[in-house]
N, C-alpha and C positions, 0 to 999 in steps of 0.2 A: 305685473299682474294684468291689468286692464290695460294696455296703454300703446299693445299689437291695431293700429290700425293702415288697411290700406286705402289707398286713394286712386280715383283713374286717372289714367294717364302715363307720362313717362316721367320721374324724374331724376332720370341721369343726369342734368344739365344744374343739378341741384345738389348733387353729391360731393363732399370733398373729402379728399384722400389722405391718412395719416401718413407720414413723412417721417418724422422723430418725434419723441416724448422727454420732456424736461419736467423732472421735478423739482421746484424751487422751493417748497418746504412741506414737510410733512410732519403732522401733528399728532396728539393721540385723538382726535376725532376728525378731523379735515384735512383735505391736500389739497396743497396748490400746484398747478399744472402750468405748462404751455408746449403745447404740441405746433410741431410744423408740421403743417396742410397741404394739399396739394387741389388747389380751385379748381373747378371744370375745364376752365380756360388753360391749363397748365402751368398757373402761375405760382409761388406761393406764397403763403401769408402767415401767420402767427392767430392760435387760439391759446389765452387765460381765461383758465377755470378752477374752480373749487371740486372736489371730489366727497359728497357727501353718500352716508351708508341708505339712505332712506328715512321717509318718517312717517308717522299716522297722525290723523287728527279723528275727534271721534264727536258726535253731536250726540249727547246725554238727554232725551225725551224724556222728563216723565209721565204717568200715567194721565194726566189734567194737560199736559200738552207744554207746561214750562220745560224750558231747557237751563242744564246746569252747563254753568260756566267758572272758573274761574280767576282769583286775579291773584297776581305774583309781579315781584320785579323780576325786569327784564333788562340786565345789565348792560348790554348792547346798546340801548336807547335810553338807558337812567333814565326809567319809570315804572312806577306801578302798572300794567296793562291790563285790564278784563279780556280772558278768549275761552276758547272753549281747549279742554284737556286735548293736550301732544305731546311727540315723543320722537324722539329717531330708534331705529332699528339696534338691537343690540347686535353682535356676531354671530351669524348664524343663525338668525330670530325672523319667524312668518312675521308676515307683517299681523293677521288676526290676535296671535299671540302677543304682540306687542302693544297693541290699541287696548285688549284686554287690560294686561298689565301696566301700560300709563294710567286707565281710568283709575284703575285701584289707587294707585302710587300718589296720584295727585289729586283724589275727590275722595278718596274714601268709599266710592260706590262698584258695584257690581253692575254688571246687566245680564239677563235671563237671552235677550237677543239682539242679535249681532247682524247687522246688514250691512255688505261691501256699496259704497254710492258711485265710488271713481276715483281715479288715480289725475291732479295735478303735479305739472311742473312748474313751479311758482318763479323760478327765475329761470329759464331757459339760456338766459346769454350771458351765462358764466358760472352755471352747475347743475353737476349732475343731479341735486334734490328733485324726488319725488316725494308726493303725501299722500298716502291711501286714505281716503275718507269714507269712514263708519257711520252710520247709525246704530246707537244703543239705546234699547228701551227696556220696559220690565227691571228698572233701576231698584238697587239696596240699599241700602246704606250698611257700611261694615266698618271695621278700623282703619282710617289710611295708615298708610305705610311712609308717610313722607319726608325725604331725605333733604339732609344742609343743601346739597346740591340742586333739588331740584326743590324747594320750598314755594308751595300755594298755599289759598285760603279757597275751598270748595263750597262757601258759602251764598257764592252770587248767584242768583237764580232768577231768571228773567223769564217773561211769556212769549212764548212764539208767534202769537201774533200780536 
């Protein structure tokens, strides 16, 4: 989305060259990769990485200025955590259409408007993840839709400042 940017200068001496590609596993939501490189220098080397589809993170403003957040375990880390509502990309899914659709899924709310902030790459040195981050305001409140899979509590509501 956002995330075309150039820089002055040259940096050829920075580029490194696909060689081969190994897949070492592939999951129904992740791949693990390692590709053979070829460095500036002509040398080569080995890259492992993770192969992710994308994801959104979305900051839920309401009208008084509190932001909704909520908390869920997060099996990975066995614990409860407080964050604000995400999601990864389904197949074939805009990322706006997804952010929409996590809010709903996991807080129960709507937003009336939708503001794109920026595109992060949260680990750079071993996956492709991206996170489009939203702002949504003009919040609802409607029925969550919320699945075994993806199970929150959209009741933490913290002030922004």
């Amino acid at each position: 989305m956002a995330d075309q940017h150039t820089f002055p200068g040259n940096d050829d001496g920075l580029i490194e060259k696909k060689v081969d590609i190994t897949t070492l596993h592939e999951g129904k939501f992740l791949t693990f990769k390692r590709d053979t490189v070829e460095l500036p220098d002509g040398t080569q080397a080995y890259r492992e990485f993770v192969t992710h589809p994308g994801a959104v993170m979305i900051l839920p403003v309401f009208d008084d200025g509190r932001v909704l957040l909520e908390r869920r375990f997060c099996y990975p880390v066995g614990r409860l955590l407080l964050e604000f509502p995400a999601g990864k990309l389904d197949p074939n899914e805009d990322e706006l259409t997804c952010a929409k659709r996590e809010l709903q899924e996991e807080t129960g709310y709507t937003a009336r408007e939708w503001t794109f902030l920026t595109r992060i790459h949260p680990v750079i040195s071993y996956s492709t993840e991206f996170i489009d981050i939203y702002l949504a305001r003009g919040l609802t409140a409607s029925l969550p839709s919320l699945t075994t899979a993806n199970s929150s509590k959209p009741s933490s509501r913290m002030p922004s400042s």
